[in-house]
N, C-alpha and C positions, 0 to 999 in steps of 0.2 A: 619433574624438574624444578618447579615452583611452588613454594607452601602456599596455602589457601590466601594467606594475607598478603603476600607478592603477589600474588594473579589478581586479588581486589585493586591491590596499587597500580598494577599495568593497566586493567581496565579502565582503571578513573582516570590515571594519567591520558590515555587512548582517546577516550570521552574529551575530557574536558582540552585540549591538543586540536582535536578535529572541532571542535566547537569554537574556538577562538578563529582557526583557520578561516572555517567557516565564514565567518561572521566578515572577517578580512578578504576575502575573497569576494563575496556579495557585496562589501561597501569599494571595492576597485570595479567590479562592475555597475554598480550605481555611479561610479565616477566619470568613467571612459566608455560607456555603451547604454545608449537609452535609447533604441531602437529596435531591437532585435526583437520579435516577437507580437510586435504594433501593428493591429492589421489598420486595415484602409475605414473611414469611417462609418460606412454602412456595416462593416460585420461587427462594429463592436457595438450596437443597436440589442445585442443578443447579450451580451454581459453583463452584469448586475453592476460593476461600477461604470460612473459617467466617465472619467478622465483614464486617457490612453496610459498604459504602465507597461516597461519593457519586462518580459518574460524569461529569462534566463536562470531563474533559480534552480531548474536543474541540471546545470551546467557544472556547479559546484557541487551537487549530489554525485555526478557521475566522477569528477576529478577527488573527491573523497573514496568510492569506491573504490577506483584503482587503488589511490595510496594505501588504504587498508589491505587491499589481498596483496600490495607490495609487504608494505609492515609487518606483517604476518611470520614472512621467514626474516625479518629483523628478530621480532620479538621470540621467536618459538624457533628458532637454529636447528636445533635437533628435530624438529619437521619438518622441513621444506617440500620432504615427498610429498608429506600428506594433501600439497596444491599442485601435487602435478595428476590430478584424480580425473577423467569424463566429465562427470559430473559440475566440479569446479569448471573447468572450463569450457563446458557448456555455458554454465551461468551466465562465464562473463562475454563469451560468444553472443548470449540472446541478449543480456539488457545492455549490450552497445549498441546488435541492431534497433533494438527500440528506440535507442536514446538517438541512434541517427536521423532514424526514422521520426521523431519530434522532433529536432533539430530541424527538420528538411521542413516540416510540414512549422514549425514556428518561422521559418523567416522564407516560404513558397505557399504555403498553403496547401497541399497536397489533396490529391483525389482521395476520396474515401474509399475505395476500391484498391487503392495501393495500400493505404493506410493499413486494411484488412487484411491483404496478401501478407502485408510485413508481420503480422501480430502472428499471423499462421503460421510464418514462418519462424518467428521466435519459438513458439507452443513445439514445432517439427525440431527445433534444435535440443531442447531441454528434453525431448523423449528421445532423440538420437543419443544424447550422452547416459544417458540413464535416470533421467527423472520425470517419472510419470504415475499419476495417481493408481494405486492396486487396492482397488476395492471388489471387482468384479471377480471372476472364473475366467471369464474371455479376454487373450487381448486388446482385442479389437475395441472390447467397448471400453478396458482402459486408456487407451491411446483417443479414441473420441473424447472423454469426460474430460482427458489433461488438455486435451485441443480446446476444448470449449469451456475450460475451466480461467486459461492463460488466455483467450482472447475475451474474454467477458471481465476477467479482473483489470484486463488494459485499457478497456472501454469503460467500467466503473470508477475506474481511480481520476481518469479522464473525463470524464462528466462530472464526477465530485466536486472537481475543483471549478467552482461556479459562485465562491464567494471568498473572502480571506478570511485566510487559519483554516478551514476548514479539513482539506484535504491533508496541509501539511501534520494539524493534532490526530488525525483518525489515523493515518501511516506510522507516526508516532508509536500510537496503540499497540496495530498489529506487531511491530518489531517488538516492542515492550511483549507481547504476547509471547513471540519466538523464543524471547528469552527467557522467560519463566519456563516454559516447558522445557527447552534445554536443560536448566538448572535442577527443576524438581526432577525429571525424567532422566535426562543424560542420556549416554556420556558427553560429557562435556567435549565440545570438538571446538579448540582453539580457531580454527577459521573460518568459522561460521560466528564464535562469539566478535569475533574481530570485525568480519562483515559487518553485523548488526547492528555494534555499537558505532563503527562508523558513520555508516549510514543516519543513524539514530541521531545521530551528535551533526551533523550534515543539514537533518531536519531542523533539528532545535537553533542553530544560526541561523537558519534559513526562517524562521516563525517569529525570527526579530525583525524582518524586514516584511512578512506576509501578514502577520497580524493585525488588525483593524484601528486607523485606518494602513493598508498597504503601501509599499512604495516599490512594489515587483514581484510580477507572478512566478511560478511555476514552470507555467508555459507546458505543450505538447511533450519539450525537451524533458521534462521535471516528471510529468505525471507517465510516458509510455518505459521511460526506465523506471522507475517505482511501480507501476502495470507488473512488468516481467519479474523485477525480483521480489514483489510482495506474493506475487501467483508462486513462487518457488519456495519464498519460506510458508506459505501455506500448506505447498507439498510435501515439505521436509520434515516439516513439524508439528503439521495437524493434519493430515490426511492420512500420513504414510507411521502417525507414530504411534505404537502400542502403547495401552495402560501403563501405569506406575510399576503394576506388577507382573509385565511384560508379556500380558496377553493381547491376543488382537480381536480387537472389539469395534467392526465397521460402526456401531451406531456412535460410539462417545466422539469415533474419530468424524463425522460427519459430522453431529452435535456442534463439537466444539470451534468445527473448522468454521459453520455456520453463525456463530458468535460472534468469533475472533472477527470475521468478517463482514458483522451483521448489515453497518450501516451503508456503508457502499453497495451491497448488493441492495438493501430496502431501497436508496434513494435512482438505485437505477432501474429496479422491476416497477416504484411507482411511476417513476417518470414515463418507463415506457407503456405502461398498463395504461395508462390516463390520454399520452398521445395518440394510441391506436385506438380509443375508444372515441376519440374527435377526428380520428381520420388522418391525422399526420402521421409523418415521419418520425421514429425514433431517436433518430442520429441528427435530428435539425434541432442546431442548441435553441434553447428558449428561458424564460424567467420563471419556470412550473415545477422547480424543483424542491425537495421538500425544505432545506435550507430558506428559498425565499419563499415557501408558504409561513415556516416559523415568522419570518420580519412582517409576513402581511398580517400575522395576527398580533402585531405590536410587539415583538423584538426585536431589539436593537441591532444592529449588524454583530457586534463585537459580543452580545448576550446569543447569537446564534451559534457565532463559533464556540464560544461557554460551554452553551448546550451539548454540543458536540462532543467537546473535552471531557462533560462529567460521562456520557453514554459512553464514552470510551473506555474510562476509569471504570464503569460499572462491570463492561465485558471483560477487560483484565481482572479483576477481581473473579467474574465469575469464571473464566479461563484458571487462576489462581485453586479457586477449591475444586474446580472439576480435576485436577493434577493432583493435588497436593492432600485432597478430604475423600477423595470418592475412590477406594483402590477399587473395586468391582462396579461397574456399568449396569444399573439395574434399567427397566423399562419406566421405573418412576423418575428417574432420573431424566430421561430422554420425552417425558411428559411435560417436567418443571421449566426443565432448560429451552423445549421449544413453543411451550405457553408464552414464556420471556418475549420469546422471536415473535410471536405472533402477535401479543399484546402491544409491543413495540411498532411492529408493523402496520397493523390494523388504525395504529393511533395517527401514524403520521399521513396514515391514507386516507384518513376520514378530515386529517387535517387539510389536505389538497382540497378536499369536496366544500368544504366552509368555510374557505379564506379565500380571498380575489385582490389583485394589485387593486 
């Protein structure tokens, strides 16, 4: 329906449209709500900044959402079916319950026991509609991995956000990730590209006001909706998607999902590996994350989110040639790319062990 160079125009106009929004949206709630999200002041003992900052940033992640899968049959008429799908509305099924689910737990505090029922039950909606990782023969144990897949990406993205910019440049990434694959792989599915950039563009206003220093989180609200739909485009696009050359190759699709994904999972296996080796609690936030082991070994808050952004840049890229350079999945390959993983990991775990506040 669209030549190549109208769909770029839609897209940038889409982009830059919800990015403005964005940015207007977030400065009306810095205007008229600076409370929502402020706990009481022994819990914020546990957060890496001193002064209380209202949480709502993902409040405007979520009202981007929608307008985008609204947009969608604006922009694309002659598909409107194509969003009346299970799976689409799944999605948008699960990352409301989460986003309520943050919501409830930003301005209640909620037991971590519901917290968990809920993310369980986001993971049970997304394999109801039909999105569930298929790596296995059995299953059984694919419906276990998508459960423990979507409640561990909800709880990672979730603990990430433990400093400003952080969480919001790594989410950045992953989307950016989504889209490259779409692009070199295809086919191009207009509502998922419309998704993304939304979303994407959502972020990027929102890193105007998270970036260091900050003047508003995230919040529960921000990170268990980006939780669900990042755990989804992971499914959609690196778990569930075959080679260039339309074979299905479980290691590239593991590989690469484990990339795309790297640093959130490194900074939540370390934190939890390190807690239960002192005898704590996992789920009890603290200042041991690998983020503030970087500032204890002398960078800057603003040089750690940095950090972040270039690690991120690096897995896009390497996300970029494992699509676009590697048409067959050798074992050297799946050598290279998780040496990467380990080298990375290994670094910032030894970094935990030789820095101290």
């Amino acid at each position: 329906m669209y030549s190549p160079t109208q769909l770029f125009l839609i897209y940038s106009g889409l982009f830059f449209t919800s990015l403005v929004f964005s940015i207007l949206v977030n400065s009306l709630f810095m205007r008229f709500a600076r409370t929502l999200g402020i706990r009481e002041s022994d819990h914020m003992l546990v957060r890496w900044s001193s002064t209380s900052k209202p949480a709502f940033g993902g409040i405007g992640f979520y009202i981007l959402f929608l307008a985008s899968f609204t947009l969608h049959g604006v922009i694309f008429p002659g598909q409107v079916q194509s969003t009346l799908r299970p799976d689409l509305f799944g999605l948008l099924a699960a990352t409301s319950l989460g986003f309520l689910m943050g919501l409830a737990d930003d301005a209640y505090n909620t037991k971590p026991l519901l917290k968990f029922m809920v993310q369980l039950a986001c993971g049970g909606i997304l394999i109801a509609s039909g999105t569930r990782i298929e790596v296995f023969a059995s299953s059984g144990a694919n419906v276990a991995i998508t459960l423990f897949w979507v409640v561990g990406m909800m709880n990672s993205i979730n603990m990430l956000d433990n400093m400003d910019g952080i969480t919001t440049a790594v989410s950045i990434g992953i989307l950016g990730a989504g889209l490259i694959a779409l692009i070199v792989i295809g086919p191009m599915d207009p509502v998922f590209s419309v998704l993304m950039i939304g979303v994407m563009a959502s972020l990027f206003g929102f890193l105007f006001f998270n970036w260091n220093p900050s003047r508003m989180y995230m919040g529960d609200t921000g990170s268990q909706f980006l939780g669900v739909f990042l755990a989804f485009v992971g499914i959609r696009f690196f778990w569930n998607t075959p080679s260039p050359e339309g074979a299905w190759e479980p290691a590239r699709q593991a590989v690469t999902t484990l990339i795309v994904f790297l640093l959130p999972i490194a900074d939540t296996t370390i934190v939890s590996i390190n807690r239960i080796l002192r005898g704590t609690s996992p789920f009890v936030g603290g200042r041991d994350h690998t983020t503030h082991h970087l500032s204890y070994a002398g960078l800057t808050d603003a040089q750690v989110a940095l950090t972040f952004v270039a690690l991120s840049l690096l897995n896009l890229f390497l996300v970029f040639v494992s699509f676009r350079y590697i048409p067959v999945w050798e074992n050297i390959h799946t050598l290279i790319f998780v040496a990467y993983a380990l080298v990375l990991f290994s670094t910032l775990f030894v970094l935990t062990k030789r820095t101290r506040p």
